[in-house]
PDB file of the backbone (N, CA, C, O) and the ligand in Angstrom, with CONECT records:
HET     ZN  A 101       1
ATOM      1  N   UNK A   1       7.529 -14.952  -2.531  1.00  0.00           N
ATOM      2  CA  UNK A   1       7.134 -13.539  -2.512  1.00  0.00           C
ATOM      3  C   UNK A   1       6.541 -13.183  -1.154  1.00  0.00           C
ATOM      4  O   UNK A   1       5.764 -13.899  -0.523  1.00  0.00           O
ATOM      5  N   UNK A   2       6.967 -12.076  -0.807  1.00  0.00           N
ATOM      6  CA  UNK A   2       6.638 -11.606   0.591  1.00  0.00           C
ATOM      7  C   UNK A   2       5.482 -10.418   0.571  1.00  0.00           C
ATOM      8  O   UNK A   2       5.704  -9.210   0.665  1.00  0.00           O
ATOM      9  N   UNK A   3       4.314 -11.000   0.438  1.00  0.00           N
ATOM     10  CA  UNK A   3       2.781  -9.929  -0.018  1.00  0.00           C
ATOM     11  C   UNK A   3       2.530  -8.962   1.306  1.00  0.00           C
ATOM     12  O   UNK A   3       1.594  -8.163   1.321  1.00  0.00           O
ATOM     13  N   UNK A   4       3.777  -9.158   2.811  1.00  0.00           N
ATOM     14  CA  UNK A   4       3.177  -8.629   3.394  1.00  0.00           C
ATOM     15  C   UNK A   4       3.897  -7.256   3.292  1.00  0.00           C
ATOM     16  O   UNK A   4       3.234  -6.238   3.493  1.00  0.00           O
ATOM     17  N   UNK A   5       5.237  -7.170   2.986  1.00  0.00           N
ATOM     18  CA  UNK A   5       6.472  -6.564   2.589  1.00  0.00           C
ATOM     19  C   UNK A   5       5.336  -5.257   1.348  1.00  0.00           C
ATOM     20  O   UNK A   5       5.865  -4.169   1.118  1.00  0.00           O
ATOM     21  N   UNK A   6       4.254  -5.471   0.860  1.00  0.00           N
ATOM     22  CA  UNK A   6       3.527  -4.462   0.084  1.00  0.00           C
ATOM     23  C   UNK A   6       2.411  -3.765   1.144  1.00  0.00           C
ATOM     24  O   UNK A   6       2.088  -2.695   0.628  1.00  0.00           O
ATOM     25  N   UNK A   7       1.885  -3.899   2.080  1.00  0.00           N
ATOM     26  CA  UNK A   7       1.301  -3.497   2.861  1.00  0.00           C
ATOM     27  C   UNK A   7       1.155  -2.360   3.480  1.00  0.00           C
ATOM     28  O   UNK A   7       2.014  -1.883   4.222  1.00  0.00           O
ATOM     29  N   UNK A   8      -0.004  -1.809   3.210  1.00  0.00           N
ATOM     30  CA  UNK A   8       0.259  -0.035   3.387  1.00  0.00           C
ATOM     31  C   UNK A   8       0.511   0.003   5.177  1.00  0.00           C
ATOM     32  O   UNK A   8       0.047  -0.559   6.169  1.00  0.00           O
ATOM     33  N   UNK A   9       1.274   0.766   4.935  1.00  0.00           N
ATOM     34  CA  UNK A   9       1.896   1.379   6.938  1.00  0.00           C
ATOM     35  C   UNK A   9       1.295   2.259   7.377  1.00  0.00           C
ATOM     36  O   UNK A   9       1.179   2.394   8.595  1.00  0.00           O
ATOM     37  N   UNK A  10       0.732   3.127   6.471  1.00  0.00           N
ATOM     38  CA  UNK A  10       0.245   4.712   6.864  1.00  0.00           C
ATOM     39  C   UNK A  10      -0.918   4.768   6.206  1.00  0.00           C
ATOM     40  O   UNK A  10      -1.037   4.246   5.097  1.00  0.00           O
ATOM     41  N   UNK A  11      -2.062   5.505   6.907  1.00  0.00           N
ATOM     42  CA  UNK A  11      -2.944   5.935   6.586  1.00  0.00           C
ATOM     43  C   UNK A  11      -3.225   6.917   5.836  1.00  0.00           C
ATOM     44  O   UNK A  11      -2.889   8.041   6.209  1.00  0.00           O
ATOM     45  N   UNK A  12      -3.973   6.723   4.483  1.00  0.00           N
ATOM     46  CA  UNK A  12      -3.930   7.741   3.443  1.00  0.00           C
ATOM     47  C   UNK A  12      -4.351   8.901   3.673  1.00  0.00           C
ATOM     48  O   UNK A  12      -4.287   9.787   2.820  1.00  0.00           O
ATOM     49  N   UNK A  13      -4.918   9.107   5.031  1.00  0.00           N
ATOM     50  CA  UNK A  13      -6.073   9.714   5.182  1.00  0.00           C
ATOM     51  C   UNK A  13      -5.310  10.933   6.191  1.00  0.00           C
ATOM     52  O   UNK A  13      -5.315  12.157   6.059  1.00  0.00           O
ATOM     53  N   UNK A  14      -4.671  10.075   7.229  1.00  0.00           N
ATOM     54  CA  UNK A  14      -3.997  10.789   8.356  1.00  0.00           C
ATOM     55  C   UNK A  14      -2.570  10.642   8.827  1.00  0.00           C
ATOM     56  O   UNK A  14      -2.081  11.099   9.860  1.00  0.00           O
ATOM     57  N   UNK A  15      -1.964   9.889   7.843  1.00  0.00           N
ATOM     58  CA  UNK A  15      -0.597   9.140   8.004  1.00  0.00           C
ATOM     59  C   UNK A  15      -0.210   8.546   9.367  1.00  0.00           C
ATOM     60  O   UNK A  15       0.947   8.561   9.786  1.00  0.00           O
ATOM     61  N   UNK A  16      -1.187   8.055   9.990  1.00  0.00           N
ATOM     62  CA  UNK A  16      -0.836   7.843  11.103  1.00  0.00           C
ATOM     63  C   UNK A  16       0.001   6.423  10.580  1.00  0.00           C
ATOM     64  O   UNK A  16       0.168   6.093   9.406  1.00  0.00           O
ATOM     65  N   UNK A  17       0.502   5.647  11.875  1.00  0.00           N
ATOM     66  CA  UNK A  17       1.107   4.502  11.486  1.00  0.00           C
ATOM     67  C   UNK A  17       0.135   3.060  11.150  1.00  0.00           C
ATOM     68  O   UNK A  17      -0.965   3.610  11.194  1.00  0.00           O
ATOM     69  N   UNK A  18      -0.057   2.166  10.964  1.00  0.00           N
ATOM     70  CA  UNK A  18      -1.115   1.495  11.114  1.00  0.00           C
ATOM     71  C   UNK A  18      -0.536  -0.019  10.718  1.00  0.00           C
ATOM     72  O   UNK A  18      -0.059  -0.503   9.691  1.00  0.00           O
ATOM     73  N   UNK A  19      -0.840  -0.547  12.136  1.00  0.00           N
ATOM     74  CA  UNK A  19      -0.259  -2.145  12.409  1.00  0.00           C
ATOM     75  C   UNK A  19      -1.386  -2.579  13.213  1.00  0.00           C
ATOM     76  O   UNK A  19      -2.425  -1.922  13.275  1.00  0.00           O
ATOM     77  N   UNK A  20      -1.164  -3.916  13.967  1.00  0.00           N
ATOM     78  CA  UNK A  20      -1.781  -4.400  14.203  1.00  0.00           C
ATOM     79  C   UNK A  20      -2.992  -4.011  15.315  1.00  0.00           C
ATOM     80  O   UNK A  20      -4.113  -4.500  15.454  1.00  0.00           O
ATOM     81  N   UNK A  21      -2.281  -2.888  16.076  1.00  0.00           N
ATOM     82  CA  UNK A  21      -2.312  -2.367  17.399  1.00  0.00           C
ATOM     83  C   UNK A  21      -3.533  -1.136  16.997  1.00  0.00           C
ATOM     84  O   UNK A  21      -4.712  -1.173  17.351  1.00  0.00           O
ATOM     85  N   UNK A  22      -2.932  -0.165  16.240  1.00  0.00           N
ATOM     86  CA  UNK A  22      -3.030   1.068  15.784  1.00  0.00           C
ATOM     87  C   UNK A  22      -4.601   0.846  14.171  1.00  0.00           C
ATOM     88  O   UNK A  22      -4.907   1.869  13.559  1.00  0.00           O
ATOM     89  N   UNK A  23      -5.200  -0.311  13.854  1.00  0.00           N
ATOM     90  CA  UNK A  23      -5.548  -0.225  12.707  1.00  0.00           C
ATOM     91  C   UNK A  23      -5.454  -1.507  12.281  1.00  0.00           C
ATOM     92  O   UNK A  23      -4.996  -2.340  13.063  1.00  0.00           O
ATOM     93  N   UNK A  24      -5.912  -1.939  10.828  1.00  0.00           N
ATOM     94  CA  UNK A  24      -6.017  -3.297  10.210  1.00  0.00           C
ATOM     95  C   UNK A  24      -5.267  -3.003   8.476  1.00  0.00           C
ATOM     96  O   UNK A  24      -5.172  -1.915   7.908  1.00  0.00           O
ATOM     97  N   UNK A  25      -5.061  -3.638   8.235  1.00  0.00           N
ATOM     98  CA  UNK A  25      -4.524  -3.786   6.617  1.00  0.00           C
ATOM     99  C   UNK A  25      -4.697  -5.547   6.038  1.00  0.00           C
ATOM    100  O   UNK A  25      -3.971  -6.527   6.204  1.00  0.00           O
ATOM    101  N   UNK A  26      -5.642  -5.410   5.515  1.00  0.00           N
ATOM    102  CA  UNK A  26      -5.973  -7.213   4.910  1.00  0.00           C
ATOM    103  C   UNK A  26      -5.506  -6.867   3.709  1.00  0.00           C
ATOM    104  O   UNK A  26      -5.441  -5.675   3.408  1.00  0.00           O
ATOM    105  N   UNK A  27      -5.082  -7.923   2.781  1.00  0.00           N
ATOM    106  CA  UNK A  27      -5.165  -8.085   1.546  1.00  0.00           C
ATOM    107  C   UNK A  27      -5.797  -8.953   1.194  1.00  0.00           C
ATOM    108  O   UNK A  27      -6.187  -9.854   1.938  1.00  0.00           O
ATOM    109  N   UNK A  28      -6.136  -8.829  -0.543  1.00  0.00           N
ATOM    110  CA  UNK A  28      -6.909  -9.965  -1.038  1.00  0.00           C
ATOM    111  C   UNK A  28      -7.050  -9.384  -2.257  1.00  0.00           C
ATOM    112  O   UNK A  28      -7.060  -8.153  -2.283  1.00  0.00           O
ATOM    113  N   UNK A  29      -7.211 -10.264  -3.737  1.00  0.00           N
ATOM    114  CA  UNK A  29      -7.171 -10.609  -4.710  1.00  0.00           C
ATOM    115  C   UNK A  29      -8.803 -10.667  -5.816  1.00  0.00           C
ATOM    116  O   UNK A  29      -9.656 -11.555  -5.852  1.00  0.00           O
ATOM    117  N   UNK A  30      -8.753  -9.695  -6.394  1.00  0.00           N
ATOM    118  CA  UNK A  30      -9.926  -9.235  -7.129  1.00  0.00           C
ATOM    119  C   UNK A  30      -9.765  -9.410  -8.615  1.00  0.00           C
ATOM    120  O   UNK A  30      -9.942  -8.399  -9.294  1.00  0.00           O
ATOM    121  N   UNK A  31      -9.441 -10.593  -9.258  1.00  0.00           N
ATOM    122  CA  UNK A  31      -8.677 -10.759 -10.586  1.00  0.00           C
ATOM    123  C   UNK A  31      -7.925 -10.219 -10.486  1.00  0.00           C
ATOM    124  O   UNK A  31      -7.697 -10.031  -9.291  1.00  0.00           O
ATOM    125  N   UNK A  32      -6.832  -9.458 -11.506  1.00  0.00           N
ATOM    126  CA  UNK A  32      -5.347  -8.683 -11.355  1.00  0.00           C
ATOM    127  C   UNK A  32      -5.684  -8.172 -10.478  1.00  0.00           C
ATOM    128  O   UNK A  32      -4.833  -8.579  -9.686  1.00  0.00           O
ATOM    129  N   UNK A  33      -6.139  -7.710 -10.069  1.00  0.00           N
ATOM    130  CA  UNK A  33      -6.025  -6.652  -9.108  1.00  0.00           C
ATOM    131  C   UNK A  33      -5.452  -6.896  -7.342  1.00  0.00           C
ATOM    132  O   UNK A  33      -5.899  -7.826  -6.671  1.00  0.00           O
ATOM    133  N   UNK A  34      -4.679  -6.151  -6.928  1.00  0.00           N
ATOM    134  CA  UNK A  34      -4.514  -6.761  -5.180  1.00  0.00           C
ATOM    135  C   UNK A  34      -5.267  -5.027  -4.504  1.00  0.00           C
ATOM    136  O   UNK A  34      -5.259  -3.806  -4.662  1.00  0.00           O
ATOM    137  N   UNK A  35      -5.701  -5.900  -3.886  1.00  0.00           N
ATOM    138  CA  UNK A  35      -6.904  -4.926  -3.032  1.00  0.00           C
ATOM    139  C   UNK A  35      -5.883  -5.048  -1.614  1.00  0.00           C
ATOM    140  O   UNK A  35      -5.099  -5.938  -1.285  1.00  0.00           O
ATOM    141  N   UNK A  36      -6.320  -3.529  -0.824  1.00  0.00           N
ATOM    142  CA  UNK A  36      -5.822  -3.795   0.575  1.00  0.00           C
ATOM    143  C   UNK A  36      -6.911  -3.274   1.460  1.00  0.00           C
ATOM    144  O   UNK A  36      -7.524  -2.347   0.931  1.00  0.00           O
ATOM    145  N   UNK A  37      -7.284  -3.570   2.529  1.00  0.00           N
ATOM    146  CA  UNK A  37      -8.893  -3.111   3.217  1.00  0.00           C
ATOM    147  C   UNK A  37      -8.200  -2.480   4.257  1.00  0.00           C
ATOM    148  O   UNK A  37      -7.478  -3.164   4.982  1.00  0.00           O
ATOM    149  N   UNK A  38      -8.336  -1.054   4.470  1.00  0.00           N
ATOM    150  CA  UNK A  38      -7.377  -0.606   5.194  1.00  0.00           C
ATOM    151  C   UNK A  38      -8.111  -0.005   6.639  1.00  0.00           C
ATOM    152  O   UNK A  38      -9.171   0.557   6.365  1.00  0.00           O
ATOM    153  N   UNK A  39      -7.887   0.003   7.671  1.00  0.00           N
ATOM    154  CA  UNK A  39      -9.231   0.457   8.979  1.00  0.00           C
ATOM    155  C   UNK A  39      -8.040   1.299   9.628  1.00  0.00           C
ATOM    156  O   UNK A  39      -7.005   0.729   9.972  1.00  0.00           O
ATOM    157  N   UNK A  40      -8.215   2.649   9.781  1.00  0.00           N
ATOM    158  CA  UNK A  40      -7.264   3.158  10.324  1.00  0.00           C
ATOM    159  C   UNK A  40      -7.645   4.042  11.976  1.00  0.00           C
ATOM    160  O   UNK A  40      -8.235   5.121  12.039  1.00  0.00           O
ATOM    161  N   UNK A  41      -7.118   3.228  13.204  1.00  0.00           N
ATOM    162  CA  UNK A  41      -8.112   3.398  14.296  1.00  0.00           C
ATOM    163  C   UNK A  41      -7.613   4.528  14.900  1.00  0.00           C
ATOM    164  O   UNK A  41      -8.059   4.851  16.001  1.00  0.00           O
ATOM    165  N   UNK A  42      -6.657   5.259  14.296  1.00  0.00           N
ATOM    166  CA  UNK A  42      -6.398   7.267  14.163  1.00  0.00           C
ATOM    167  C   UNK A  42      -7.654   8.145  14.140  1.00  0.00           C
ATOM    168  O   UNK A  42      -8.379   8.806  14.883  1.00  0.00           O
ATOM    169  N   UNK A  43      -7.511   7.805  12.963  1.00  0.00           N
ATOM    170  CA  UNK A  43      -8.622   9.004  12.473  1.00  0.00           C
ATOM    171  C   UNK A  43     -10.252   8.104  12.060  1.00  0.00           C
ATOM    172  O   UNK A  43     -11.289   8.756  11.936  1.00  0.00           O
ATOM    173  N   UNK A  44     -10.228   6.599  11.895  1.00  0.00           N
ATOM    174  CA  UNK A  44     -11.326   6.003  11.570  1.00  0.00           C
ATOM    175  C   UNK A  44     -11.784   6.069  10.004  1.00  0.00           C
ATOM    176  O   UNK A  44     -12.957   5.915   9.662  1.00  0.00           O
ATOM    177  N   UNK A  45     -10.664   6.328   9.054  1.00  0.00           N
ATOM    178  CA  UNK A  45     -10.666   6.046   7.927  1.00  0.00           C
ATOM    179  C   UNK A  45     -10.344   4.706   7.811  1.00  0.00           C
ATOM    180  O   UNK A  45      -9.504   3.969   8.327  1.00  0.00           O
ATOM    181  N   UNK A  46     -11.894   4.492   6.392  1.00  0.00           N
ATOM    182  CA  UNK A  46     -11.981   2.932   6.399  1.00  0.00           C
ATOM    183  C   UNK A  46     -11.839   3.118   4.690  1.00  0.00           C
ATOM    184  O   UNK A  46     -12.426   4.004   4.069  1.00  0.00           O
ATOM    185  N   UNK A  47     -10.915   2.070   4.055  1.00  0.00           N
ATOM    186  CA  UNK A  47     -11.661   1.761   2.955  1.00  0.00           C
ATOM    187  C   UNK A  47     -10.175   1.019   2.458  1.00  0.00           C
ATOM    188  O   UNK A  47      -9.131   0.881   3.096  1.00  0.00           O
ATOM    189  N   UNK A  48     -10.652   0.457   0.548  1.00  0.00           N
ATOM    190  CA  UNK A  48      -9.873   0.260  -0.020  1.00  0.00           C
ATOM    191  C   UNK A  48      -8.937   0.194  -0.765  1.00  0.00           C
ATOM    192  O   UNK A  48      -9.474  -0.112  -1.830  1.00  0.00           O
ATOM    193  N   UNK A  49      -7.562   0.295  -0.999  1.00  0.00           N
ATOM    194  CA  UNK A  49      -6.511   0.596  -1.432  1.00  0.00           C
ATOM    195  C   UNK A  49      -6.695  -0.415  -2.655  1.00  0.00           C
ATOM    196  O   UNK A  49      -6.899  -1.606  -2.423  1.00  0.00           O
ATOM    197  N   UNK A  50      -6.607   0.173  -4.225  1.00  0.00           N
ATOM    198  CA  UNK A  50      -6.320  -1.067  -5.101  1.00  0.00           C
ATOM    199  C   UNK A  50      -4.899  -0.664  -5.899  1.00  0.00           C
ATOM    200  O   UNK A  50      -4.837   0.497  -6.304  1.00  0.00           O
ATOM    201  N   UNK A  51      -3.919  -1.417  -6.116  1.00  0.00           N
ATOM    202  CA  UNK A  51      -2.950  -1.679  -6.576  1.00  0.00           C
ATOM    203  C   UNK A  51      -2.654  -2.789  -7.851  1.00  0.00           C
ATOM    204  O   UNK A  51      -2.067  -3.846  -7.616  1.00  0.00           O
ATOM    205  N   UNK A  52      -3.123  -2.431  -9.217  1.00  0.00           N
ATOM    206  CA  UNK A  52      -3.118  -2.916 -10.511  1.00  0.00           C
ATOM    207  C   UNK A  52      -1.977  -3.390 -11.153  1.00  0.00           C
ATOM    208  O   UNK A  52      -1.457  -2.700 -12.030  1.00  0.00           O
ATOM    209  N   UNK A  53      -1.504  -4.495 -10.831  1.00  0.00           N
ATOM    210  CA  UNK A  53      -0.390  -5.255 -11.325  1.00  0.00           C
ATOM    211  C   UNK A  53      -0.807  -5.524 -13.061  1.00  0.00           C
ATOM    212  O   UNK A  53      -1.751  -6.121 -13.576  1.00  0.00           O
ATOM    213  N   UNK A  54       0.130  -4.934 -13.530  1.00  0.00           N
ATOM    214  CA  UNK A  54       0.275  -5.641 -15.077  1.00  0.00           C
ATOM    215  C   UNK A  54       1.637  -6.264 -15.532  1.00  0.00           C
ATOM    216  O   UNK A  54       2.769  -5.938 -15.175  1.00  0.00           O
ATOM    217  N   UNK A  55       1.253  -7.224 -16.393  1.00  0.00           N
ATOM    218  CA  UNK A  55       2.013  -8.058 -16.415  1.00  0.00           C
ATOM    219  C   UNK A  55       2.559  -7.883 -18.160  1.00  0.00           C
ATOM    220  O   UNK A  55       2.654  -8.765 -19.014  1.00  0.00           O
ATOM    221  N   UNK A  56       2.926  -6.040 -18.288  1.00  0.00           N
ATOM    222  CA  UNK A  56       3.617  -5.704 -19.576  1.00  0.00           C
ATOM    223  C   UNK A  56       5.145  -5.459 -19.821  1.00  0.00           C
ATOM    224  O   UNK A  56       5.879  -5.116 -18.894  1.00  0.00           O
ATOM    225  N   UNK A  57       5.471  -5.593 -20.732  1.00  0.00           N
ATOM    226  CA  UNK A  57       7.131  -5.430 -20.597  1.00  0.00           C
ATOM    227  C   UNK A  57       7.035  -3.962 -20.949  1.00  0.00           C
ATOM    228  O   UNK A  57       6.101  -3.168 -21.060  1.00  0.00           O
ATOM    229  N   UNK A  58       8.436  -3.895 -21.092  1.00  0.00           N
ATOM    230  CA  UNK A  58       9.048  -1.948 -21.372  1.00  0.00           C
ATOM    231  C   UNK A  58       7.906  -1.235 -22.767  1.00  0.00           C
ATOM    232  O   UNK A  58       7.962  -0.199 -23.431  1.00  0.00           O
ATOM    233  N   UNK A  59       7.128  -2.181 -22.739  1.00  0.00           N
ATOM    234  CA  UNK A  59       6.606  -1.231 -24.281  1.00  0.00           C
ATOM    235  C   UNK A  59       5.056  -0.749 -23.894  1.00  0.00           C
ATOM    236  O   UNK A  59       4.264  -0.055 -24.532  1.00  0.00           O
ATOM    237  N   UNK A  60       4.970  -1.230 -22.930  1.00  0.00           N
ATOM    238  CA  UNK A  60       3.694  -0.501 -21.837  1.00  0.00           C
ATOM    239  C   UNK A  60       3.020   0.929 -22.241  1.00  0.00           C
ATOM    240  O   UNK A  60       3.643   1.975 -22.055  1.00  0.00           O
ATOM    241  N   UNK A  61       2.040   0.917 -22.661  1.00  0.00           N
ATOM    242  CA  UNK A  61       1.517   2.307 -23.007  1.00  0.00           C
ATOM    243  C   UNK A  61       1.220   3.230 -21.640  1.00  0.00           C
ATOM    244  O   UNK A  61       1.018   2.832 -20.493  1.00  0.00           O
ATOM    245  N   UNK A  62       1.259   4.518 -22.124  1.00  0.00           N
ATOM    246  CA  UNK A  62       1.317   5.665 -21.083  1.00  0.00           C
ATOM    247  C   UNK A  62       0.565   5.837 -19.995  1.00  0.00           C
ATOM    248  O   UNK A  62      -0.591   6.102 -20.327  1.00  0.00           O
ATOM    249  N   UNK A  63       0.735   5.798 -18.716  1.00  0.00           N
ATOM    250  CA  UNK A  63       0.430   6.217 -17.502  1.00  0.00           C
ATOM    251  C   UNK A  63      -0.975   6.983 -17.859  1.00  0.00           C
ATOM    252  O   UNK A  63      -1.617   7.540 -16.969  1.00  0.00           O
TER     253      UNK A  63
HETATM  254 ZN    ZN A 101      -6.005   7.798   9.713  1.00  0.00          ZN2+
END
């Protein structure tokens, strides 16, 4: 699995682009949960992205 291939590109804040150059994007693992720590050196929006993996089949209750 390629965890980097999920990695936010753009800043939620200012859409700027955000790589290595431009900003930071870490990941890391909070029980289910994948967290992304996002530093965006655009606009100086800092914070965290969480993304809630469940592990239900098609009978998944409603959004
Ligand atoms: Zn930004």
């Amino acid at each position: 699995m390629n965890h980097l291939h999920d990695l936010p590109r753009h800043c939620p804040d200012c859409g700027a682009v955000i790589d290595n150059e431009s900003g930071i994007a870490t990941e890391y693992w909070q029980a289910d949960r994948r967290i992304y720590h996002v530093w965006c050196g655009s606009c100086g929006w800092a914070g965290d992205i969480v993304r809630v993996r469940r592990m239900i089949g098609p009978d998944s209750p409603d959004d």
